[in-house]
N, C-alpha and C positions, 0 to 999 in steps of 0.2 A: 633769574638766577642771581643776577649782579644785585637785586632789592635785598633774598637774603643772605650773603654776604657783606653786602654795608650795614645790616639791622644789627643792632648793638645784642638784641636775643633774640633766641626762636617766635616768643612773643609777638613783637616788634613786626615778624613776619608775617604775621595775620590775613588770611586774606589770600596768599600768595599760593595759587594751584601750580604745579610741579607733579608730572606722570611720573606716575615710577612702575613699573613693573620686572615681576620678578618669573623667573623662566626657568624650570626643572630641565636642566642638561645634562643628561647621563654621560659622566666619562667611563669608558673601559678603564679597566684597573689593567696594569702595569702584571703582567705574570709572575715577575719576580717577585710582586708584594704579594702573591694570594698563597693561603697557608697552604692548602693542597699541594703545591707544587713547591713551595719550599721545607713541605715536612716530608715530602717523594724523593725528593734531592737529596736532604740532609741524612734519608735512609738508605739512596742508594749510596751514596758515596761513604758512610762507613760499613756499605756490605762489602766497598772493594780493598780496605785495611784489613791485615794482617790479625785475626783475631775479634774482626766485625766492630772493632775500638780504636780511637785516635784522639791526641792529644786534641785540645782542644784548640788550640792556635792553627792546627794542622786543616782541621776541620774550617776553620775562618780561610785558610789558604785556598783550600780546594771551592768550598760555597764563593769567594772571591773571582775563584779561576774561570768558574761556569757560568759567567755572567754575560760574558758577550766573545765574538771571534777575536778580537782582540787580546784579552785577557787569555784567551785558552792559549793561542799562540805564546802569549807570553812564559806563560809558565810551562808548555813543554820546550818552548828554548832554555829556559834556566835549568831546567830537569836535563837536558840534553849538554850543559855545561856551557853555553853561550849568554854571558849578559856579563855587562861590566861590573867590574869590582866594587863599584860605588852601588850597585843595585839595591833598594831597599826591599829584600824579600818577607817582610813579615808584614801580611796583607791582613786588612780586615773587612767581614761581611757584617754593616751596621746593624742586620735585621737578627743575627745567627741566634743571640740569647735569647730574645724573644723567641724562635721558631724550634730551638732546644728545649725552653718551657711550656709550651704547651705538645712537642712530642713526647714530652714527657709526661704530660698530661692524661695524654691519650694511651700513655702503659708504651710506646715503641722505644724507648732508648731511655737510657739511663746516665748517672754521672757518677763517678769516681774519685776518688783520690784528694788533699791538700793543696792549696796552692795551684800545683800544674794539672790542671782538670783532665778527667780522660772523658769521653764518650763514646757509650759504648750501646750495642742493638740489643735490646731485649728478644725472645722469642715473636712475639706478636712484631716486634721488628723487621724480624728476618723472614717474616713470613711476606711482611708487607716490600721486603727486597726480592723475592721469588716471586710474588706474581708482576711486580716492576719487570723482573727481566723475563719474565714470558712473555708480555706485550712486547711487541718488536717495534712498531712505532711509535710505544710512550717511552719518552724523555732519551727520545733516540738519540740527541746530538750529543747528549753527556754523557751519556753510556760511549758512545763512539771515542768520545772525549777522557772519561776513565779509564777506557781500555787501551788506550795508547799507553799506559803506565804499567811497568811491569807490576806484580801485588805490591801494593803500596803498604807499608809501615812507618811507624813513627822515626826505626830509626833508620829508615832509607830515606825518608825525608831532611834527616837530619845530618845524614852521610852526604846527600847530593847536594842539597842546599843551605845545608848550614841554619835552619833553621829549628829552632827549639833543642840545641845541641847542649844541653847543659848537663 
């Protein structure tokens, strides 16, 4: 190692045997990043707004909120009027556009509006939210976790938290 190193080029190293091998290591992927499961989410949670649509910040707030026990806590205390004044409420899910454009892709949800984007469930959306909540143990802890919320709208979002209030 220390010969190629000092050789002024790879050249220079001539000669110089050095193992290498290289090893196919499957990592599991992360649930959060598989589209399945964040185009399931992103369906259930505007079938529980007010009109099967939500601003789109909203939709960042909520895909943010269900990502670990931590966050959900969080935001049904701010929901419930507990968190400091300084609290920064406008949360964002890095993956959300992408997982928006390709369920869009796939015909479930659709988009809206200038500026302040809505999204909202297509038919084949809502459908794919009806058989979500037939299954009782798919995507049970966010359903548990939605349903702590009375029907969600943009502007009860906007009424409790102060978010997207313009």
């Amino acid at each position: 190692m220390w010969a190629l190193a000092a050789a002024a080029s790879i050249t220079e190293a001539d000669g110089l045997q050095i193992p290498a091998g290289f090893h196919k290591r499957p990592h599991a992927m992360d649930a959060r990043r598989r589209i399945a499961y964040r185009t399931s989410l992103l369906v259930l949670i505007l079938s529980r707004f007010n009109g099967k649509a939500a601003k789109l910040e909203n939709v960042h707030l909520f895909m943010w909120a269900t990502r670990t026990k931590r966050t959900r806590r969080m935001l049904s205390a701010w929901w419930a009027g507990r968190r400091f004044a300084t609290a920064q409420l406008h949360r964002i899910d890095p993956d959300l556009l992408v997982t928006v454009r390709l369920a869009i892709a796939d015909g479930l949800v659709g988009v809206k509006g200038q500026g302040r984007q809505r999204v909202y469930l297509s038919e084949k959306g809502v459908d794919l939210a009806s058989a979500i909540d037939q299954e009782e143990e798919l995507l049970a802890t966010e359903k548990s976790f939605l349903a702590s919320f009375p029907r969600l709208s943009d502007a009860a979002v906007a009424r409790l938290l102060g978010v997207g209030a313009e």
